[in-house]
C-alpha positions, 0 to 999 in steps of 0.5 A: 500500500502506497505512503502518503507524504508526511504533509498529507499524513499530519493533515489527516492527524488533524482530522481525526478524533478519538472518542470514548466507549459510552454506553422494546421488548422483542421475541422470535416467533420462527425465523421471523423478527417482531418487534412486540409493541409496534405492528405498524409494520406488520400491517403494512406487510412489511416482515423482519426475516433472518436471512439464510444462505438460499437469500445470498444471491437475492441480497447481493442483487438488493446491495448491488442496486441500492448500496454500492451506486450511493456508497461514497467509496464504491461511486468514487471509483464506479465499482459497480460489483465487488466479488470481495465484497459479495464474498464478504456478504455471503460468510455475513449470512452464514453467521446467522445474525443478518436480518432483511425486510420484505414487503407483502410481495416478498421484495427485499426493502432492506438488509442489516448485515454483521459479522461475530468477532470473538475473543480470540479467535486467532483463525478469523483474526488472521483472515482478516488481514489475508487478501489472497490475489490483492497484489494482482488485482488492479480493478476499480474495486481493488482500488475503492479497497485501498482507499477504504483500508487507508481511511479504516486506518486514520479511523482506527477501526480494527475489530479486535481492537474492541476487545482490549480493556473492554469486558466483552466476549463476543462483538457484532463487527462491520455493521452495514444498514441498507434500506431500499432508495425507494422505499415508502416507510419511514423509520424502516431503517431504524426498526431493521437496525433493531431487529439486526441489534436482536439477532446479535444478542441471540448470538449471545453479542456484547457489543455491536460495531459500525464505520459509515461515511453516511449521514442519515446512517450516523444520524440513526446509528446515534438516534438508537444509542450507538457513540462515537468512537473516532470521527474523520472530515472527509475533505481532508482525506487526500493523496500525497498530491493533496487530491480528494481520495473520494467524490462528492464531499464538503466539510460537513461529509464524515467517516465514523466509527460508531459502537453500541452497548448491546446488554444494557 
């Protein structure tokens, strides 16, 4: 991975904050997620489903129709399709903790997606710093991946991390909330990061971990009692020739790290 000058890096140390740890009734009838004092959604057909590995390629289709052309990396560098990525998604799903909304058609209308970290599982550490074929691939989204790894990096994002002087076992990493452009309903967003939040305590979760460039995410993300943990101006992220890494940002645009208590 290419250095960037010291004068980009002392400009990037300037932008990033560090932040401390901060701190509805549910039930599981099925595989369907309800949530026991609102049926607003449920009357309008709309059901919280987990989603199982036969769901990959439907999900995939959504993510690629709904988050990949707004996600502020991926249209930076016109990713279109990421196979990393879609691989990503589909350990996600295998792990059990992955909650999607269907309308009364059975169309997707959102995905909540998480992977379990737990303490020491040194064989899921090491694969996350494992990216076979990363030295030959010089796509588009290979590229996006840089990118991102360098702003993870100035974040200090790192999963295993969480781990260190927090008393938790077990933690709901790499949180991704898509809801459909389209979609009519308000507060879906909110309600699928709840059931999503329910289907990690049922995997005996402690906390639950996000990092988004996007604004109404941060906003529902803070709204639902996630704090921040770092926060990065993304007018400041730049190359070592001072160039904007990413697209479409102004001095309001941020990446943010935000963390969830999930046991109170």
């Amino acid at each position: 991975m290419p250095k960037s000058s010291s004068s980009s890096s002392k400009s990037s140390q300037s932008s990033v904050h560090n932040h401390n740890f901060g701190d509805g009734i549910r039930e599981k009838t099925g595989h369907f997620l309800q949530k026991i004092s609102d049926n607003i959604f449920a009357s309008a057909g709309i059901k919280f489903i987990r989603i199982e590995p036969e769901h990959t390629e439907l999900v995939l289709h959504f993510l690629n129709c709904n988050f990949l052309p707004y996600d502020l990396i991926a249209k930076s560098f016109n990713v279109t399709e990421d196979k990393v990525f879609n691989n990503a998604v589909e350990d996600f799903i295998k792990e059990g903790i992955c909650v999607m909304a269907t309308d009364h058609k059975g169309d997707i209308l959102g995905v909540h997606l998480a992977s379990i970290y737990r303490r020491g599982d040194w064989i899921k550490k090491v694969g996350t710093n494992i990216s076979l074929g990363a030295a030959f691939d010089w796509s588009d989204a290979a590229k996006a991946r840089e990118v991102k790894d360098k702003l993870l990096k100035l974040l200090g994002y790192d999963v295993w991390t969480v781990f260190e002087g927090q008393d938790c076992e077990v933690v709901a990493g790499d949180l991704l909330l898509c809801t459909s452009k389209e979609t009519p309903f308000i507060g879906l967003g909110t309600e699928l990061l709840r059931q999503g939040e329910l289907a990690a305590k049922e995997k005996e979760c402690d906390l639950a971990l996000c990092v988004t460039t996007d604004s109404h995410i941060q906003s529902i993300l803070r709204d639902c009692g996630y704090t921040l943990r770092s926060v990065f101006v993304l007018c400041d992220f730049k190359d070592e020739d001072g160039k904007l890494f990413l697209e479409d940002v102004d001095e309001d645009s941020t990446a943010r790290v935000l963390l969830k208590n999930l046991r109170q």
